[in-house]
C-alpha positions, 0 to 999 in steps of 0.5 A: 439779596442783601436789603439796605436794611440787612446791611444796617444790622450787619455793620452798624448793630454788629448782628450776625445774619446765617443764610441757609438754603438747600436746592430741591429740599422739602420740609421733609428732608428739613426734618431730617436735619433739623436737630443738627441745625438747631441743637438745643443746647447751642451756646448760642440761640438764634434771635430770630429765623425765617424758615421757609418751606412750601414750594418743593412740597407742592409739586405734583407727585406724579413728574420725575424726582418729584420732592412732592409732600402730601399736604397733611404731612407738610402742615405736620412737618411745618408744625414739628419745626416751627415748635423746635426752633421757638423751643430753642430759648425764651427769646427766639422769635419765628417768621414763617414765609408761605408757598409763593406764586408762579408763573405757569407760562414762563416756567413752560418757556424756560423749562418745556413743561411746568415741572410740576408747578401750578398757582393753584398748588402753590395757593392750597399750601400757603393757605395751609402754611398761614392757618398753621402759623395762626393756630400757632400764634407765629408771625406770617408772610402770605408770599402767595398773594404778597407777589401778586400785588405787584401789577406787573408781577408775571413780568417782573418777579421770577426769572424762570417762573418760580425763582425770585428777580431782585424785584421779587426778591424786595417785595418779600424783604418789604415784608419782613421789614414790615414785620419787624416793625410791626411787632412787639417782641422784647427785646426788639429786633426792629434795626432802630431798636437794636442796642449796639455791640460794643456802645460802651467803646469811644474814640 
């Protein structure tokens, strides 16, 4: 989803915004490709990435195709990326999202069984994911608890039990906003702070 906020750096500060999102990836596979992503000698760095990992590693090993990845080799994983993408420039900034919550029950509706997918699961990888970013010293998203501050939020967030709603989808754009706000990167990547492309242009 595209916040009100995106579309103020997208037209009026005239940043390019990439969204990359793999179906059924894990932080393994994401390794796998991470060079090809983010080549270090890039002419051009990204200012700032949002990388999420965390919902396919959690599931349980034991269903079909599972993409499980074992917790220890996750946290590694994550570390392994995280470093790389902060090692692209000086000026890269890294926001890292946690494992979100589910909804067991609606997962079963949807799809028979619960694929694999359990809360409690999903809380032991964010946890993880958020003490590793703080040993890293990277800014966080606790997705996990984020979610269920809505009180409405097995109704309201996902519509298969795992996959954002529009309203999930703003609960988590709020706290990138947050975040952005909040922290004190130079140069600042707050949408109020940004300088304009081309300032220097008149009528």
């Amino acid at each position: 989803m595209v916040t009100s906020s995106l579309l103020d750096i997208i037209f009026y500060k005239m940043a390019d915004i990439l969204l990359r999102g793999y179906a059924g990836w894990n932080s393994r596979m994401a390794l796998q490709v991470l060079d090809r992503i983010f080549p270090k000698d890039a002419e051009i760095q990204p200012s700032l990435v949002i990388l999420y990992f965390g919902g396919n590693d959690s599931i349980d090993p034991e269903v079909p195709d599972s993409t499980h990845v074992p917790l220890e080799e996750y946290v590694e994983n994550m570390k392994k990326i995280a470093l790389h993408i902060k090692g692209l420039s000086e000026k890269t900034r890294l926001i890292l999202l946690s494992t979100p919550t589910v909804n067991e029950d609606q997962i079963v509706q949807c799809y028979g069984d619960n694929v694999g997918r359990t809360n409690e699961k999903s809380r032991i990888y964010s946890e993880a994911c958020i003490q590793l970013s703080q040993e890293l010293g990277d800014k966080v998203i606790d997705l996990w608890s984020a979610l269920q501050e809505r009180p409405d939020w097995l109704t309201t967030c996902f519509w298969d039990g795992m996959h954002l709603t529009r309203e999930g989808s703003e609960i988590v754009a709020k706290k990138i906003k947050m975040v952005l706000t909040e922290a004190e990167w130079e140069p600042s990547l707050h949408w109020e702070k940004m300088p304009d492309e081309f300032s220097d242009i008149t009528i």
